[in-house]
VOGU-3710 file (C-alpha; in Angstrom, 3 decimals, decimal comma):
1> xxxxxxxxxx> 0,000/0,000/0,000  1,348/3,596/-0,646  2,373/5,297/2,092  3,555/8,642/0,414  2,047/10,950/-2,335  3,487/9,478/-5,730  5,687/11,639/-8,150  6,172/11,152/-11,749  8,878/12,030/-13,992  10,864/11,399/-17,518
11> xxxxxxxxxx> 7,947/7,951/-17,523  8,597/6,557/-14,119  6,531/6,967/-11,255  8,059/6,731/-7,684  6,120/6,493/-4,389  7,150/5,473/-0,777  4,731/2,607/0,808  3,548/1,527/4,555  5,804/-1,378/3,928  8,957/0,638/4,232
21> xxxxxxxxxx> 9,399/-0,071/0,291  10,235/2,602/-2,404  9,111/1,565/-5,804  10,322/3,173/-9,191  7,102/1,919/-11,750  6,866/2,711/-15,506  4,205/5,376/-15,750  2,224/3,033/-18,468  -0,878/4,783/-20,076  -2,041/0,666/-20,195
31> xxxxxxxxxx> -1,830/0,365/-16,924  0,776/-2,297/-16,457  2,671/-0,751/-14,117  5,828/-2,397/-14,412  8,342/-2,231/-11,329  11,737/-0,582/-12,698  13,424/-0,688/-9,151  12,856/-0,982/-5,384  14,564/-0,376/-2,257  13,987/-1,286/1,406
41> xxxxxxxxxx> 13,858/1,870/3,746  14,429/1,565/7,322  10,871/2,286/8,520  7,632/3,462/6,412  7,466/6,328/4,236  5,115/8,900/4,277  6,846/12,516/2,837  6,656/12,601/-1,197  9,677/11,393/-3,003  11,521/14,916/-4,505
51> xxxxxxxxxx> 13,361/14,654/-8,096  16,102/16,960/-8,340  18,809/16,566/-11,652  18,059/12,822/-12,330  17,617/12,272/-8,868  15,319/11,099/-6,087  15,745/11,959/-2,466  13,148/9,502/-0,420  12,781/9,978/3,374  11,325/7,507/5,998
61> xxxxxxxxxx> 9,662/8,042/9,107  12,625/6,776/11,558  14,763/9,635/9,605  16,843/7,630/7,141  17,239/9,898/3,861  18,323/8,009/0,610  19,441/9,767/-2,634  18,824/7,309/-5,535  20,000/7,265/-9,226  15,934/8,537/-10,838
71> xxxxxxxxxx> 17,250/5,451/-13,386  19,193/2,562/-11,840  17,873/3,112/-8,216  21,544/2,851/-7,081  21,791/4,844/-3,926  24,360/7,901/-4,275  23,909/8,920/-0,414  22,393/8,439/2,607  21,830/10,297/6,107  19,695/9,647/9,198
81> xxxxxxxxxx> 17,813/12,863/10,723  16,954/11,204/13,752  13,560/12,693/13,210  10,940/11,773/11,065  10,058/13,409/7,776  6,577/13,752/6,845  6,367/16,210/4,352  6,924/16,833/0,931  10,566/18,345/0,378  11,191/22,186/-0,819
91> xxxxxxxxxx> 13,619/22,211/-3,686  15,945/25,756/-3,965  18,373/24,800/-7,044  20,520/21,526/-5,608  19,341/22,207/-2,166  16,388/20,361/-0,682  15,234/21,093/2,732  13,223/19,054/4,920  10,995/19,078/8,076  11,995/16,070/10,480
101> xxxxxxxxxx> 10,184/16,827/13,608  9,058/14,485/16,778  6,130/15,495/18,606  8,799/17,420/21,466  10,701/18,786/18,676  11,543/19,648/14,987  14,299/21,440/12,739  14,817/21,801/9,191  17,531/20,657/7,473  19,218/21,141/4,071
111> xxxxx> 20,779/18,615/2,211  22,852/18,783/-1,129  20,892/16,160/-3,763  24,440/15,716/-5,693  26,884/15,487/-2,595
//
């Protein structure tokens, strides 16, 4: 089951599920809906996937931020918040900032998608 609002770009459509699962699925006017890539998060994930320069920056609900290659799925980086994100992304150029707040506290944090 999705967990996150789904994105679509360049044909692929990429969406964070309840399972803790990212899926990367051909954007197919037929409806097949064929499965290009996954990857295993370390918790659920609820915050939109952002594309930024052939990239996809996914966040999970236990923190964990992945950067994947938009094509292979290959992760390029990774960092853990130690807050959840549950919110879509804001994208300023290469930047992408992010609300990871607890219910006792919150910050926002930039990361660079091509570090």
């Amino acid at each position: 089951p999705a967990g996150s609002t789904p994105v679509v770009s360049s044909g692929t459509l990429y969406v964070g599920s309840a399972d803790g699962n990212v899926y990367a699925i051909a954007a197919d006017p037929n409806g097949s809906g064929t499965v290009e890539w996954t990857y295993q998060m370390d918790a659920p994930v609820a915050a939109q996937p952002t594309i930024v320069d052939g990239r996809v920056l996914v966040c999970s609900l236990h923190g964990q931020a992945v950067v994947f290659d938009s094509a292979s799925g290959t992760p390029r980086a990774a960092e853990q918040l130690g807050e959840p994100v549950r919110t879509k992304p804001v994208v300023d150029g290469t930047t992408v900032y992010l609300g990871a707040a607890r219910s006792d506290s919150g910050r926002i944090v930039a990361l660079d998608i091509n570090r």
